[in-house]
C-alpha positions in Angstrom: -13.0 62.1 51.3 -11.1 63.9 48.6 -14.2 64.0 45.5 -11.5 65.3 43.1 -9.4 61.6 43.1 -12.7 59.9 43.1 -13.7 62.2 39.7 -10.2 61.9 37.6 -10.7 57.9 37.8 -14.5 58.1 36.2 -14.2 57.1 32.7 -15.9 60.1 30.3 -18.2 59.1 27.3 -15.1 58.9 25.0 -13.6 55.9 26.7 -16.9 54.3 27.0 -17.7 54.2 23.7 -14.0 53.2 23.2 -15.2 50.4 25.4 -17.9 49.7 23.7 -16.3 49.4 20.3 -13.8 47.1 21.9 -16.4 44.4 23.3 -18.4 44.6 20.5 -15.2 44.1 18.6 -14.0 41.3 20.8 -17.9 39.6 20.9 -19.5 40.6 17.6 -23.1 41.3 17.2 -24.4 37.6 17.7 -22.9 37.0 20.8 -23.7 40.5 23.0 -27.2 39.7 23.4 -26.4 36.7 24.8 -23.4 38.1 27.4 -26.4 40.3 28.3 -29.1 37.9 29.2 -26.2 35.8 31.0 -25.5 38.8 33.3 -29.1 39.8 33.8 -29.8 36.4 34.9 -27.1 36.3 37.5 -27.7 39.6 38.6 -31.9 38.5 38.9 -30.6 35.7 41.2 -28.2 37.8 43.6 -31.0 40.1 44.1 -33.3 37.2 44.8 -30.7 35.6 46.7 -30.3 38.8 48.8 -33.9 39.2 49.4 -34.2 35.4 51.1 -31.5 36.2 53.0 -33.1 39.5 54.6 -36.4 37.2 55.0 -34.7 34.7 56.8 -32.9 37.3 59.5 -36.5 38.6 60.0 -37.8 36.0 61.4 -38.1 35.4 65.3 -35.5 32.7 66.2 -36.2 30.3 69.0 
């Protein structure tokens, strides 16, 4: 795999912060906290959601 194409794509901390300016620009204040808990939320239930999943392919089927 060629690392080099992989590394000219990854954004640097200029352009986050550029993309940070521009969400908090887009959002405001009030609103980021809630965009937050809205994706930790959805990424709490994937995980859970992933870990039944394993469960159930553990157990013996008959």
């Amino acid at each position: 795999m060629n690392y080099h194409i992989i590394a000219a794509w990854a954004p640097g901390a200029f352009e986050i912060i550029i993309i940070l300016v521009v969400i908090l620009l887009l959002f405001g204040g009030r609103k980021i906290p809630e965009l937050m808990r809205g994706i930790g939320k959805g990424i709490k239930e994937f995980k859970e959601g992933v870990k039944d999943d394993e469960k159930d392919d553990d157990r013996p089927k008959s």
